[in-house]
PDB file of N, CA, C and O in Angstrom:
ATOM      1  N   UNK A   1      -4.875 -11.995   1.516  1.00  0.00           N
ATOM      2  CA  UNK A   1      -5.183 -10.695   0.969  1.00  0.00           C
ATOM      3  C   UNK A   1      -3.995 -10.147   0.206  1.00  0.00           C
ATOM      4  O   UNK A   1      -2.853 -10.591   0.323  1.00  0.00           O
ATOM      5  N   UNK A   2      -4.340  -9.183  -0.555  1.00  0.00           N
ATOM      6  CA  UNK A   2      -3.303  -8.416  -1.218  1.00  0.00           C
ATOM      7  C   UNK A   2      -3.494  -7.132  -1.378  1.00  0.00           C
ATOM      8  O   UNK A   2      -4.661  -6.835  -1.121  1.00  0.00           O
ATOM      9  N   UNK A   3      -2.792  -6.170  -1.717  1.00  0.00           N
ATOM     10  CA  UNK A   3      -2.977  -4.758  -2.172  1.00  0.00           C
ATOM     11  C   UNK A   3      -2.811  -4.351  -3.096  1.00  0.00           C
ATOM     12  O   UNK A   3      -2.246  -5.210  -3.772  1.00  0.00           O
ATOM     13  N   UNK A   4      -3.010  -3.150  -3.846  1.00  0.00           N
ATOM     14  CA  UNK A   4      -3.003  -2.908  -5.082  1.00  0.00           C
ATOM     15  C   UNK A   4      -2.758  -1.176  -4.988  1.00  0.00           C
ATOM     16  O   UNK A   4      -3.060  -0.609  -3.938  1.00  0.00           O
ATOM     17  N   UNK A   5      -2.271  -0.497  -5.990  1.00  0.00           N
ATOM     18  CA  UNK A   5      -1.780   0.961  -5.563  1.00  0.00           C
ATOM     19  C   UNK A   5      -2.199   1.603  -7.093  1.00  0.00           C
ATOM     20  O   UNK A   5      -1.711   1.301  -8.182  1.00  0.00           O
ATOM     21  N   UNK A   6      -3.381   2.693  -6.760  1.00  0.00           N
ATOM     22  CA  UNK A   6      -3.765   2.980  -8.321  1.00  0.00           C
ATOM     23  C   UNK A   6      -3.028   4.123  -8.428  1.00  0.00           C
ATOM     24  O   UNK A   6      -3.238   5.240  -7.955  1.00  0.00           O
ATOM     25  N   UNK A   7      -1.924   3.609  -9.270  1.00  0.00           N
ATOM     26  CA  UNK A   7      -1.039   4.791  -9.802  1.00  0.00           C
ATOM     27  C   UNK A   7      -1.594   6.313 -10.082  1.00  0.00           C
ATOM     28  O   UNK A   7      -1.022   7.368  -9.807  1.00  0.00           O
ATOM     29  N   UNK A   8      -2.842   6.127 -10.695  1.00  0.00           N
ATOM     30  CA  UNK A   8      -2.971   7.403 -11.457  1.00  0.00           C
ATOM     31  C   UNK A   8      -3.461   8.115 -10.165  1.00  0.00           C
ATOM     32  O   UNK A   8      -3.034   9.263 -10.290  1.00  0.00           O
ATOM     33  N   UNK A   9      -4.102   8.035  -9.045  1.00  0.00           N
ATOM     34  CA  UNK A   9      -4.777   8.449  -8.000  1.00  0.00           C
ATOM     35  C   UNK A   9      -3.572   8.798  -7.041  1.00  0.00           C
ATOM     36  O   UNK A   9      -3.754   9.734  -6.263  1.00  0.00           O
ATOM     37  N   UNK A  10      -1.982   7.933  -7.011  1.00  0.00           N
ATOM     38  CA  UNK A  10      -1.111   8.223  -5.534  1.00  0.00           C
ATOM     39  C   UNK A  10      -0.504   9.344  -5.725  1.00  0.00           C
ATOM     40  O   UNK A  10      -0.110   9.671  -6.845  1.00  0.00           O
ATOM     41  N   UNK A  11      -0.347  10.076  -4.680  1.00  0.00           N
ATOM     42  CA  UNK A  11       0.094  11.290  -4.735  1.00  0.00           C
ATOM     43  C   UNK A  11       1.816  11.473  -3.965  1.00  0.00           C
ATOM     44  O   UNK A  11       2.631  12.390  -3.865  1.00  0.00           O
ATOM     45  N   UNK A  12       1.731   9.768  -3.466  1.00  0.00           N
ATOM     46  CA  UNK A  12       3.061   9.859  -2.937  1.00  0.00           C
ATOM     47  C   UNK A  12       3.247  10.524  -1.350  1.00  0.00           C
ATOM     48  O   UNK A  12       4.250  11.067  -0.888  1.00  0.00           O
ATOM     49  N   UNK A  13       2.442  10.377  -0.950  1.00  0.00           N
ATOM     50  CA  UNK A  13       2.486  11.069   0.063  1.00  0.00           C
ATOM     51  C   UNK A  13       3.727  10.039   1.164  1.00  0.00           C
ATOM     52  O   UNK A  13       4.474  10.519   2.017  1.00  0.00           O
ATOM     53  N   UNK A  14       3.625   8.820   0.848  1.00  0.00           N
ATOM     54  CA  UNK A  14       4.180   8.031   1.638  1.00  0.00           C
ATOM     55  C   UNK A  14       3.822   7.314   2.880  1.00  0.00           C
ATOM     56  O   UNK A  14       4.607   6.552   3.443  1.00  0.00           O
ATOM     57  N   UNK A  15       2.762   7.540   3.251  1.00  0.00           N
ATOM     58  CA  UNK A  15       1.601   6.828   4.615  1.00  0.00           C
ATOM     59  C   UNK A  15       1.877   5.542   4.391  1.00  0.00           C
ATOM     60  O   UNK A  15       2.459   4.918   5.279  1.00  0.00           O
ATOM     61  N   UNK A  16       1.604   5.048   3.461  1.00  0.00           N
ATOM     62  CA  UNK A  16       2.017   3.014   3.373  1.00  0.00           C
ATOM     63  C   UNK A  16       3.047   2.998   3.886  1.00  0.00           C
ATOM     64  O   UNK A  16       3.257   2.165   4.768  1.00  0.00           O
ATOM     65  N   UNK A  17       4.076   3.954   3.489  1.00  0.00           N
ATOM     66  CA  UNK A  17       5.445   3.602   3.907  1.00  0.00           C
ATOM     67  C   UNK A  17       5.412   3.239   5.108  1.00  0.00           C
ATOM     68  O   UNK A  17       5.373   2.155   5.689  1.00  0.00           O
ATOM     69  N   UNK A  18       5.430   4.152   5.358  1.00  0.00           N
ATOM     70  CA  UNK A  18       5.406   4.238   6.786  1.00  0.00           C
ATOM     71  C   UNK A  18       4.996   3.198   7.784  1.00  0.00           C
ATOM     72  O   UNK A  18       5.596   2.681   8.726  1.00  0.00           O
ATOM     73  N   UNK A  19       3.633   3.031   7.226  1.00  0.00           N
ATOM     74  CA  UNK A  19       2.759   2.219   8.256  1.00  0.00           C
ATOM     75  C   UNK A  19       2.728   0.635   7.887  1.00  0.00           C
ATOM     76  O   UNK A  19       2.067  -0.238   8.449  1.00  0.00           O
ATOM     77  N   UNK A  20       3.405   0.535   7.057  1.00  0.00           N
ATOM     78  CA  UNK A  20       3.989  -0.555   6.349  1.00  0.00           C
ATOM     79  C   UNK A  20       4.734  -0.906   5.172  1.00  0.00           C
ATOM     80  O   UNK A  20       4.331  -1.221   4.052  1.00  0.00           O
ATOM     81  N   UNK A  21       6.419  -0.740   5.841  1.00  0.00           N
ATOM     82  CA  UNK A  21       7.647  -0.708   4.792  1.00  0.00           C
ATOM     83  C   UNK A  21       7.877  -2.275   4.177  1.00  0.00           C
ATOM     84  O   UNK A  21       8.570  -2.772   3.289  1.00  0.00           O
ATOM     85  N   UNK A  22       7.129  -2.644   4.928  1.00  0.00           N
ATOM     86  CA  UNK A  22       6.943  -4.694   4.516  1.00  0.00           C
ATOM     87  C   UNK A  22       6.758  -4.631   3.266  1.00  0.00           C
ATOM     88  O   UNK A  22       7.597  -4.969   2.430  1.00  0.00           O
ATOM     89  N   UNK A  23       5.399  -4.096   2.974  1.00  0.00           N
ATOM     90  CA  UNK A  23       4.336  -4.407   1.999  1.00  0.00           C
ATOM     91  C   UNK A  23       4.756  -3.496   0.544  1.00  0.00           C
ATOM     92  O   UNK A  23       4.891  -3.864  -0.623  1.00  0.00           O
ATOM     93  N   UNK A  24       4.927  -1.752   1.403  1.00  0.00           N
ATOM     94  CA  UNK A  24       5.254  -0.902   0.472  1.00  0.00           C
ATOM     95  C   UNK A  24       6.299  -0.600  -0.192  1.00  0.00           C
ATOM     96  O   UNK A  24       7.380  -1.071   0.163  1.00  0.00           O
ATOM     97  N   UNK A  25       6.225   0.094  -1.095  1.00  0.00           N
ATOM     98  CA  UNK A  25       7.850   1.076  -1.494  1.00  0.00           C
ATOM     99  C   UNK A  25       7.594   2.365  -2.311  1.00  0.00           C
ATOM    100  O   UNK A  25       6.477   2.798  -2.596  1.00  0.00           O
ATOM    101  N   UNK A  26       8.693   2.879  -2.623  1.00  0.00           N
ATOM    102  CA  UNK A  26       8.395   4.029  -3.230  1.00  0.00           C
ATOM    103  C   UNK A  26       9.211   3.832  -4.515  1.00  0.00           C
ATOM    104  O   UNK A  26      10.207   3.118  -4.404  1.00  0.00           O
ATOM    105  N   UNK A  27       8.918   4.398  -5.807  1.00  0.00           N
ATOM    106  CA  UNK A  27       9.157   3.949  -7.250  1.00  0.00           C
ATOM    107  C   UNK A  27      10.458   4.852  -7.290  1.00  0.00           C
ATOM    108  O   UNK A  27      10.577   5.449  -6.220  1.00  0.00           O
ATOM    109  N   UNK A  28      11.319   5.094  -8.056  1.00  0.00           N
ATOM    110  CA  UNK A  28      12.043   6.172  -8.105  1.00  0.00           C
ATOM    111  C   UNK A  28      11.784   7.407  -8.555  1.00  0.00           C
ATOM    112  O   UNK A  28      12.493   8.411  -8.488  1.00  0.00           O
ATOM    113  N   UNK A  29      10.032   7.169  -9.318  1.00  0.00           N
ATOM    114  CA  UNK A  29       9.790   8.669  -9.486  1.00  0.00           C
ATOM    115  C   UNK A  29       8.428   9.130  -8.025  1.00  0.00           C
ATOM    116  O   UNK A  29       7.564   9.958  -8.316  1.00  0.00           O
ATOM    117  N   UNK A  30       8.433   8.693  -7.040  1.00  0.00           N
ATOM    118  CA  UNK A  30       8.119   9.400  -5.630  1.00  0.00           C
ATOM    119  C   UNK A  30       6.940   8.416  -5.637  1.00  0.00           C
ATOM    120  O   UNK A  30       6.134   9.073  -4.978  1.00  0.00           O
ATOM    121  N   UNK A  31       6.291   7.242  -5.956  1.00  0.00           N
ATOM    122  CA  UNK A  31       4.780   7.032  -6.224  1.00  0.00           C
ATOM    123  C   UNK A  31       4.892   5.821  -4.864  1.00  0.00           C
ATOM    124  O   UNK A  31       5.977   5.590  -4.331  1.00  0.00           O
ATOM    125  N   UNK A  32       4.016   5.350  -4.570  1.00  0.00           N
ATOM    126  CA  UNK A  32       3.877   4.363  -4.129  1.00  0.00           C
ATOM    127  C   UNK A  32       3.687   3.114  -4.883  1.00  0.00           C
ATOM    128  O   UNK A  32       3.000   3.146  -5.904  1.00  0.00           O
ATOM    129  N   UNK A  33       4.381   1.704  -4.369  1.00  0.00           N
ATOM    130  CA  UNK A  33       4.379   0.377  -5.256  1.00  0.00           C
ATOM    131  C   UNK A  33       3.998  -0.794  -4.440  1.00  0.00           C
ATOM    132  O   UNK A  33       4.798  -1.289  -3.646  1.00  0.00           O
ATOM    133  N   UNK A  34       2.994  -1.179  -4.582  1.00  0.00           N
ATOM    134  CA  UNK A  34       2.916  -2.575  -3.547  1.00  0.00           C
ATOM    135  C   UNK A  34       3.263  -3.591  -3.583  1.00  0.00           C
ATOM    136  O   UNK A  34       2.739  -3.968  -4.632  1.00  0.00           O
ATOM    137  N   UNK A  35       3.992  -4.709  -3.070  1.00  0.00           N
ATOM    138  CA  UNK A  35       4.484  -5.600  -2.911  1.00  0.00           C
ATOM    139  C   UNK A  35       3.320  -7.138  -3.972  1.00  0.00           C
ATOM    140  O   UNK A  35       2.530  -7.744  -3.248  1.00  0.00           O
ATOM    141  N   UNK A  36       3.343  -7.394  -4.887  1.00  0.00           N
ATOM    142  CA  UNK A  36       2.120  -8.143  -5.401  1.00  0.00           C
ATOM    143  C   UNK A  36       2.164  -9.591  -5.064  1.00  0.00           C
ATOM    144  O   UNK A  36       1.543 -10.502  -5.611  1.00  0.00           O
ATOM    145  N   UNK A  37       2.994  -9.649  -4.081  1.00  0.00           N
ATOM    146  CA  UNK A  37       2.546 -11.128  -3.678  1.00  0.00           C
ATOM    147  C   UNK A  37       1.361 -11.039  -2.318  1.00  0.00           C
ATOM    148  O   UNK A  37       1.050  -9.953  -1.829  1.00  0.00           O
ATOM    149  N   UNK A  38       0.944 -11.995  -1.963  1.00  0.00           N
ATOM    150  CA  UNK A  38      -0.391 -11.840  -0.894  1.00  0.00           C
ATOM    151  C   UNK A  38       0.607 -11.459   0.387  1.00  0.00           C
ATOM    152  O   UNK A  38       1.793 -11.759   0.529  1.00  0.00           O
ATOM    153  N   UNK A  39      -0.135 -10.813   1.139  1.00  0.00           N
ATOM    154  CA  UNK A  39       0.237 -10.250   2.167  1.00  0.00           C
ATOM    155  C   UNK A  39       0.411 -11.296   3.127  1.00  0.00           C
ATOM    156  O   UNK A  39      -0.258 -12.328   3.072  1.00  0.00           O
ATOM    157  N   UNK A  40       1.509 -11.023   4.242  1.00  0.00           N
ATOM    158  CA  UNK A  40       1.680 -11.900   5.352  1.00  0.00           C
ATOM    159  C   UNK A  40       0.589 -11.857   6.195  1.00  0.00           C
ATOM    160  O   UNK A  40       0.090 -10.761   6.451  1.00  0.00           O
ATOM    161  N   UNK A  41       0.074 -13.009   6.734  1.00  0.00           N
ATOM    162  CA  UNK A  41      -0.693 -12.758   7.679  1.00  0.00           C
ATOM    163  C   UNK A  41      -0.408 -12.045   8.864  1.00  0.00           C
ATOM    164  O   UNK A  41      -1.267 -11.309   9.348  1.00  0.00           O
ATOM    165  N   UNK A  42       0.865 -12.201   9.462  1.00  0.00           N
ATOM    166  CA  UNK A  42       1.418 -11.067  10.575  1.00  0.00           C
ATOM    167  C   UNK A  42       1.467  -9.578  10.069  1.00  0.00           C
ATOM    168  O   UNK A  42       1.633  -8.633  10.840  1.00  0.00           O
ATOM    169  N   UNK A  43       1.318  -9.456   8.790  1.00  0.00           N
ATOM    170  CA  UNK A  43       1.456  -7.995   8.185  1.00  0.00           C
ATOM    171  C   UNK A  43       0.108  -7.301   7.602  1.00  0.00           C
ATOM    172  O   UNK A  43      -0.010  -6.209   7.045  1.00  0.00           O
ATOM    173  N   UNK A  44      -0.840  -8.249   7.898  1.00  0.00           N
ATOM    174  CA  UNK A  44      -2.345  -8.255   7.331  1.00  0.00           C
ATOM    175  C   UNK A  44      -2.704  -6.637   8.057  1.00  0.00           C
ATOM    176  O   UNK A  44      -2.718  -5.699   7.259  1.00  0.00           O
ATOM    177  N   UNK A  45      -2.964  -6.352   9.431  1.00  0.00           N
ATOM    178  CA  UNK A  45      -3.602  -5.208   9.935  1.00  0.00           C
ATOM    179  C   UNK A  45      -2.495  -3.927  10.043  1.00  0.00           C
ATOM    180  O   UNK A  45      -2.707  -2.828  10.555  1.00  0.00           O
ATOM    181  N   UNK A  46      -1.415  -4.342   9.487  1.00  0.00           N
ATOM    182  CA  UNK A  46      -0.685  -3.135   8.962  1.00  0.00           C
ATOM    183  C   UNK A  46      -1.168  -2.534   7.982  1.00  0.00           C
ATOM    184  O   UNK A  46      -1.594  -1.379   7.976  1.00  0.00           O
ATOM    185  N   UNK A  47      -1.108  -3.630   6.697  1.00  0.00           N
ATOM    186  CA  UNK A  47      -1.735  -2.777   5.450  1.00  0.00           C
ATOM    187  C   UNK A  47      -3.104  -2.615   5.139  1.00  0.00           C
ATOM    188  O   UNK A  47      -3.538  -2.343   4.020  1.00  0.00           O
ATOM    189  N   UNK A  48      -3.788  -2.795   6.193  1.00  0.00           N
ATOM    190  CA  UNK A  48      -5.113  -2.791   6.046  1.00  0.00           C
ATOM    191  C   UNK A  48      -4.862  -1.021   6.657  1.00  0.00           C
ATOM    192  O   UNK A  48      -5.488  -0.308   5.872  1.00  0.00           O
ATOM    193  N   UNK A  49      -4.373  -0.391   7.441  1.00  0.00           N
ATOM    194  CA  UNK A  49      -4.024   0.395   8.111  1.00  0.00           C
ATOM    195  C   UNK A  49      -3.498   1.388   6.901  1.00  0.00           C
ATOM    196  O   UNK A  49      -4.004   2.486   6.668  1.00  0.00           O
ATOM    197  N   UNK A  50      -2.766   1.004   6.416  1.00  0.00           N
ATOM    198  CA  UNK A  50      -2.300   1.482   5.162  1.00  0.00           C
ATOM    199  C   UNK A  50      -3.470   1.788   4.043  1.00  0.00           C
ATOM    200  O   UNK A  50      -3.533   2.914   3.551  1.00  0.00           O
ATOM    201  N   UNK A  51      -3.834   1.380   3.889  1.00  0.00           N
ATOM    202  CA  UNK A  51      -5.386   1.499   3.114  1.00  0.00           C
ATOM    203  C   UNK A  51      -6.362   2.496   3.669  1.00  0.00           C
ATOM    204  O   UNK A  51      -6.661   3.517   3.050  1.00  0.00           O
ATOM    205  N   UNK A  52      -6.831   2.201   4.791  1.00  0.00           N
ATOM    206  CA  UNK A  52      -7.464   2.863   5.395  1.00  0.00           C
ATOM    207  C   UNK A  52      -6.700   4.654   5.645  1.00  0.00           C
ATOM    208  O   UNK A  52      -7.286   5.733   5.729  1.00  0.00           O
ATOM    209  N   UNK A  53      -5.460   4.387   5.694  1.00  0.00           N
ATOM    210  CA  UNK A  53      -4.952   5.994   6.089  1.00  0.00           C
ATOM    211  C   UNK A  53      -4.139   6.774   4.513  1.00  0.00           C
ATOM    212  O   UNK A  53      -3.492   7.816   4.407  1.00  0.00           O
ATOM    213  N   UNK A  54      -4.564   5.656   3.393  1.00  0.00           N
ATOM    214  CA  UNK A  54      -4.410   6.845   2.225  1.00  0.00           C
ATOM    215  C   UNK A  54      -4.904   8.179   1.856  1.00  0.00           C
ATOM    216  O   UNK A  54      -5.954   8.381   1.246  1.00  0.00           O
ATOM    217  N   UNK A  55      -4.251   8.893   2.182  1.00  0.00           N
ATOM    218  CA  UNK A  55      -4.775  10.317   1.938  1.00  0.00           C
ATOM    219  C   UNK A  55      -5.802  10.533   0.203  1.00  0.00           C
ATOM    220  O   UNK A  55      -6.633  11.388  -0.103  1.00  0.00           O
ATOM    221  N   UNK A  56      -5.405   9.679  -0.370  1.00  0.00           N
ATOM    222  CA  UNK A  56      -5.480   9.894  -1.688  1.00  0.00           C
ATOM    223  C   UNK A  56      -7.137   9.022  -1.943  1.00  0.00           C
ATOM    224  O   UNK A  56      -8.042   9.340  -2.715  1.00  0.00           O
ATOM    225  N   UNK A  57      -7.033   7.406  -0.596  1.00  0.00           N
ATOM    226  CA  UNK A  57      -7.159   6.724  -1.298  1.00  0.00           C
ATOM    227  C   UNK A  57      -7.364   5.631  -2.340  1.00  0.00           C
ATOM    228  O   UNK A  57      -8.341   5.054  -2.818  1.00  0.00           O
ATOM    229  N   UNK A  58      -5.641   5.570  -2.545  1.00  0.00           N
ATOM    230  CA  UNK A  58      -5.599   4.981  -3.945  1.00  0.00           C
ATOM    231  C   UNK A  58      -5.064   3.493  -3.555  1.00  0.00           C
ATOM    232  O   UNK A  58      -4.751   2.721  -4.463  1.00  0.00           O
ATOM    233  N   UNK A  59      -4.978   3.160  -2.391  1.00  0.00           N
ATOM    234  CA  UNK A  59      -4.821   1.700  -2.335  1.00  0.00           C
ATOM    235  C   UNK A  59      -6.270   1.462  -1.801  1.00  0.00           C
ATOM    236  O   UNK A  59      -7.130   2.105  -1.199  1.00  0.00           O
ATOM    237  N   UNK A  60      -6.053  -0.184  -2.495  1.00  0.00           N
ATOM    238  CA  UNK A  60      -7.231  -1.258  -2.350  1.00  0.00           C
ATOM    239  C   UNK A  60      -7.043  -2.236  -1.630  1.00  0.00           C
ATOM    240  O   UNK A  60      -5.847  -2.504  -1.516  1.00  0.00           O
ATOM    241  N   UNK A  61      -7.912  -3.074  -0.938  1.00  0.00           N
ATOM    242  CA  UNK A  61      -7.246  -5.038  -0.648  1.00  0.00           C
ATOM    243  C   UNK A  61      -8.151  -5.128  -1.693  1.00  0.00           C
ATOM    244  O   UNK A  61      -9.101  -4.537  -2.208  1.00  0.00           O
ATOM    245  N   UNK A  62      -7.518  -6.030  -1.780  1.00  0.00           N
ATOM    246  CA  UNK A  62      -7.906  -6.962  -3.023  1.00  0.00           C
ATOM    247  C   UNK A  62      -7.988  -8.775  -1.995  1.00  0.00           C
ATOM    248  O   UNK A  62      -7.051  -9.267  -1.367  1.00  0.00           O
ATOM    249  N   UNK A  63      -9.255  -9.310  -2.145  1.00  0.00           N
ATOM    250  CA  UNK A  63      -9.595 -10.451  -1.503  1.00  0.00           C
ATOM    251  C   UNK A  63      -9.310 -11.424  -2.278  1.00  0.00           C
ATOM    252  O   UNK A  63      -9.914 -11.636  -3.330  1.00  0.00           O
ATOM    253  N   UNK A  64      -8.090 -12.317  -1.718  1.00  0.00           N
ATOM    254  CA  UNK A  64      -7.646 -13.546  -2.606  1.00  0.00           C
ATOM    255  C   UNK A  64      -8.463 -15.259  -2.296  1.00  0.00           C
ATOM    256  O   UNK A  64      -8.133 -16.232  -2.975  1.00  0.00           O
TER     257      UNK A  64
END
């Protein structure tokens, strides 16, 4: 799996971060950025977690 972060939709709130600093980051102008290689499998129900608790949202999995 992978993730994907629709810029125009993040509000930055930072929840990925959080719930997964693996996967995520934050841009230098406050946004969220996802990591674009496929997700670890040990890191899989983090960012699924991450997805699920976007306030916004604006992240996706994307099925590889």
């Amino acid at each position: 799996m992978r993730v994907a972060v629709d810029e125009d939709r993040c509000a930055g709130h930072g929840m990925c971060l959080t719930l997964c600093p693996e996967v995520f980051t934050m841009s230098d102008d406050g946004w969220s950025v996802a990591d674009p290689d496929p997700v670890a499998a040990e890191l899989e129900q983090a960012a699924r977690e991450a997805v699920e608790n976007c306030p916004e949202r604006a992240i996706s999995e994307i099925d590889d």
